[in-house]
C-alpha positions as MATLAB code, in Angstrom:
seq = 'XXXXXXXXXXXXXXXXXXXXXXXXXXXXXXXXXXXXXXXXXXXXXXXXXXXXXXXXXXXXXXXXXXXXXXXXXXXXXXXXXXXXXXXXXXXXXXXXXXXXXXXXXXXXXXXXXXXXXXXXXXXXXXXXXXXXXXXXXXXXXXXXXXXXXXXXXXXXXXXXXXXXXXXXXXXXXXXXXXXXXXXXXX';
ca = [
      27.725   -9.494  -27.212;
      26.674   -6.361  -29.432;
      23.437   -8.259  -30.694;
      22.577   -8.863  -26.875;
      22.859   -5.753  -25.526;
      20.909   -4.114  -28.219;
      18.203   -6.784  -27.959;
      18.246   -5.903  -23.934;
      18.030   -1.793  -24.798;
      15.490   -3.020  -27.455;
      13.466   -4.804  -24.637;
      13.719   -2.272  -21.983;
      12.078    0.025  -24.518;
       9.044   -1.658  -25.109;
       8.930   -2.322  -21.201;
       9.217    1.134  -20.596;
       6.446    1.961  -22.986;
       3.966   -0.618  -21.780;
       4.568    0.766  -17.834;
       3.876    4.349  -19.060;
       0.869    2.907  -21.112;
      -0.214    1.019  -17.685;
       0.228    3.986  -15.933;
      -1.637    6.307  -17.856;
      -4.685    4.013  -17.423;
      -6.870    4.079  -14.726;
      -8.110    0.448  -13.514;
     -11.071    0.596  -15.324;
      -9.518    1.161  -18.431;
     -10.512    4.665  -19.062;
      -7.415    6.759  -19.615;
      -5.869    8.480  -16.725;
      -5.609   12.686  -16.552;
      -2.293   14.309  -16.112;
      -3.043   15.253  -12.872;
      -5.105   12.463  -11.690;
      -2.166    9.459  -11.619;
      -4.235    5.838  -11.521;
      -3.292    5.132   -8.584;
      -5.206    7.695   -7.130;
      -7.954    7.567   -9.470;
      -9.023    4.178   -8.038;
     -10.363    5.723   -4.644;
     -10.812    9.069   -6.170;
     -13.200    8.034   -8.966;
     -14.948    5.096   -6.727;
     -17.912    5.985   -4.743;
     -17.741    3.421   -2.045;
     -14.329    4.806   -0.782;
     -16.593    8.079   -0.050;
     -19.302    6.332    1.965;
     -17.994    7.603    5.528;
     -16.980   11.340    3.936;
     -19.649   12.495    6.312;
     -17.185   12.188    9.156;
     -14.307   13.993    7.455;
     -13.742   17.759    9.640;
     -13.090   18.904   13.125;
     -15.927   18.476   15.456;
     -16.587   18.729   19.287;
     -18.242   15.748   20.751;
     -20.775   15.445   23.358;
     -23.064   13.295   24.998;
     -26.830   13.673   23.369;
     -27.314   16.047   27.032;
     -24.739   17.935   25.469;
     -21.741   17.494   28.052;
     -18.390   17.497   25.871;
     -16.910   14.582   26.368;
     -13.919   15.269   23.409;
     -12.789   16.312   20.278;
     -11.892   14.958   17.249;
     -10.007   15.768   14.012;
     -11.372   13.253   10.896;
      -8.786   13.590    7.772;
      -8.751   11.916    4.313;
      -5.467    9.801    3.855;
      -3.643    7.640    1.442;
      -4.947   10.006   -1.458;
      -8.486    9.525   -0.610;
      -7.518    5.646    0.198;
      -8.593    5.779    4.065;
      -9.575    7.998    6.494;
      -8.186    8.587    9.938;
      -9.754    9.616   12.979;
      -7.310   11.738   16.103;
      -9.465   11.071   19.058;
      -8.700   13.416   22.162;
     -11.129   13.251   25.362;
     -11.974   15.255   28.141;
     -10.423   12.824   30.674;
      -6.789   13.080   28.721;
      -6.948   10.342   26.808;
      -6.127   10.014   23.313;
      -6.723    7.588   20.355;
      -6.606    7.030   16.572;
      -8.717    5.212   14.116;
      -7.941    3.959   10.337;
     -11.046    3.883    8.195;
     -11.039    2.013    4.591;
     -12.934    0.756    2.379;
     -11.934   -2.723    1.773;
     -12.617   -3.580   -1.991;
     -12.014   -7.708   -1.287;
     -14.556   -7.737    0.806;
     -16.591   -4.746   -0.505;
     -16.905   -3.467    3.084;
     -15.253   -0.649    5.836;
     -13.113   -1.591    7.885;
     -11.747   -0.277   10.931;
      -8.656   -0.389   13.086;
      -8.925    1.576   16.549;
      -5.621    1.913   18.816;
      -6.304    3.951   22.325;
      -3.371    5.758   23.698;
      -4.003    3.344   26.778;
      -3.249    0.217   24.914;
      -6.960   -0.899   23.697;
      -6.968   -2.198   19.931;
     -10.627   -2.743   18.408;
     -10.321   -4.603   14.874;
     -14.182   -4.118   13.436;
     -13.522   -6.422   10.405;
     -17.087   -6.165    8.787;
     -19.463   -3.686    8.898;
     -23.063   -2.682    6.993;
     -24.403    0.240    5.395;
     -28.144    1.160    4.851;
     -27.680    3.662    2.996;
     -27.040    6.359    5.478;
     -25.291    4.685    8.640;
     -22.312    3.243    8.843;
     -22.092    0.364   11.211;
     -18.796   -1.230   12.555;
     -18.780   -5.268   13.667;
     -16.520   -6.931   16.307;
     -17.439  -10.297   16.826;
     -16.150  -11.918   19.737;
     -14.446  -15.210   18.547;
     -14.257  -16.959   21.864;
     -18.010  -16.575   21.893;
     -20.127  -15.938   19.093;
     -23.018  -14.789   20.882;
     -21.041  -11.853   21.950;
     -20.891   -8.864   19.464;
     -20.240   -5.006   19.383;
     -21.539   -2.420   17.152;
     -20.378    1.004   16.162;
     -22.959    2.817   14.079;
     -21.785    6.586   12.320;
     -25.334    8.082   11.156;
     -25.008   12.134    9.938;
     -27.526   13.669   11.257;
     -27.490   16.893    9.479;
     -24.300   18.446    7.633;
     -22.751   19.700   10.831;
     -23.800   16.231   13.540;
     -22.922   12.850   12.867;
     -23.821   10.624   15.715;
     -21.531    7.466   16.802;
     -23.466    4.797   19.211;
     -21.722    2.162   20.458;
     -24.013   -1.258   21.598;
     -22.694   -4.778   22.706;
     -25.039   -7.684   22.315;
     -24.898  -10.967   24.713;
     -27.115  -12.962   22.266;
     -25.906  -12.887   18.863;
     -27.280   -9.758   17.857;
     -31.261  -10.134   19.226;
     -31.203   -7.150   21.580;
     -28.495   -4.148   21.884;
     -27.102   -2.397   25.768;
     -25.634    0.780   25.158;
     -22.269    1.491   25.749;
     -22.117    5.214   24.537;
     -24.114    7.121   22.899;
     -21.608   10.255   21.563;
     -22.813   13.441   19.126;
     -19.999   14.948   16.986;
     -20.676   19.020   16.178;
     -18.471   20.569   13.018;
     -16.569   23.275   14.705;
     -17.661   26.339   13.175;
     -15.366   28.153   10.701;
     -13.931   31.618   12.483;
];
């Protein structure tokens, strides 16, 4: 009984040794800071998770006339993980988006709940560098798709445009065309 408990302290040592040698390596294999734990370092460190940064703040949103139509508050969550969106309009209506980068599928992702019951699930989306667009495709009909494109137009206006397609994707109606305006520091 003595030999088997000291082989199971024996083993528990070495487990514990190879968890705080897994843990104090980031999932690349480079070794992980004291403050930076690796589970944090894996969006942290990886520049895809930062593609949609540009929306991160507090902005004012209005039509491209400039009529407010709401305002929004965009945070970093899930240490840098995701990013989530609190939607408030002008008409009282409120809403909240979850933003990630999916690594499976090397895409964003997007999961949109309206305080009035709509869900949007954009599984794919495309990036040229600059915009970031959002895909719902319609599986009932494939011809039928929507698109939410993010482009920043300067540091302080990002602009979100929101088409749907009837043919597969060969010509784009708007649906809205919003401006979001960094509120200014006071």
């Amino acid at each position: 009984m003595r030999k088997t408990l000291l082989t199971f302290a024996a083993l528990s040592v070495v487990g514990a040794h190879h968890s705080l040698a897994q843990a104090t390596t980031s999932s690349s294999g480079q070794p992980a800071t004291a403050a930076q734990p690796p589970w944090i370092a894996a969006c942290v460190n990886d520049p895809a998770h930062h593609l949609f940064d540009f929306w991160l703040g507090e902005w004012d949103v209005t039509t491209k006339g400039g009529t407010k139509v709401g305002a929004s508050v965009i945070q970093s969550v899930s240490n840098g993980c995701a990013i989530l969106e609190n939607w408030s309009s002008m008409r009282g209506g409120t809403g909240k988006s979850l933003n990630s980068y999916n690594p499976q599928l090397k895409q964003w992702q997007q999961f949109w709940v309206g305080a009035d019951g709509e869900v949007n699930e954009y599984r794919s989306s495309e990036s040229d560098g600059t915009s970031l667009a959002f895909f719902i495709k319609d599986d009932g009909s494939p011809q039928k798709l929507h698109r939410l494109t993010f482009t920043p137009l300067d540091k302080d206006t990002v602009r979100q445009h929101s088409e749907n397609s009837e043919d597969g994707g060969k010509s784009w109606t708007t649906e809205y065309d919003f401006y979001y305006h960094r509120r200014k520091s006071s």
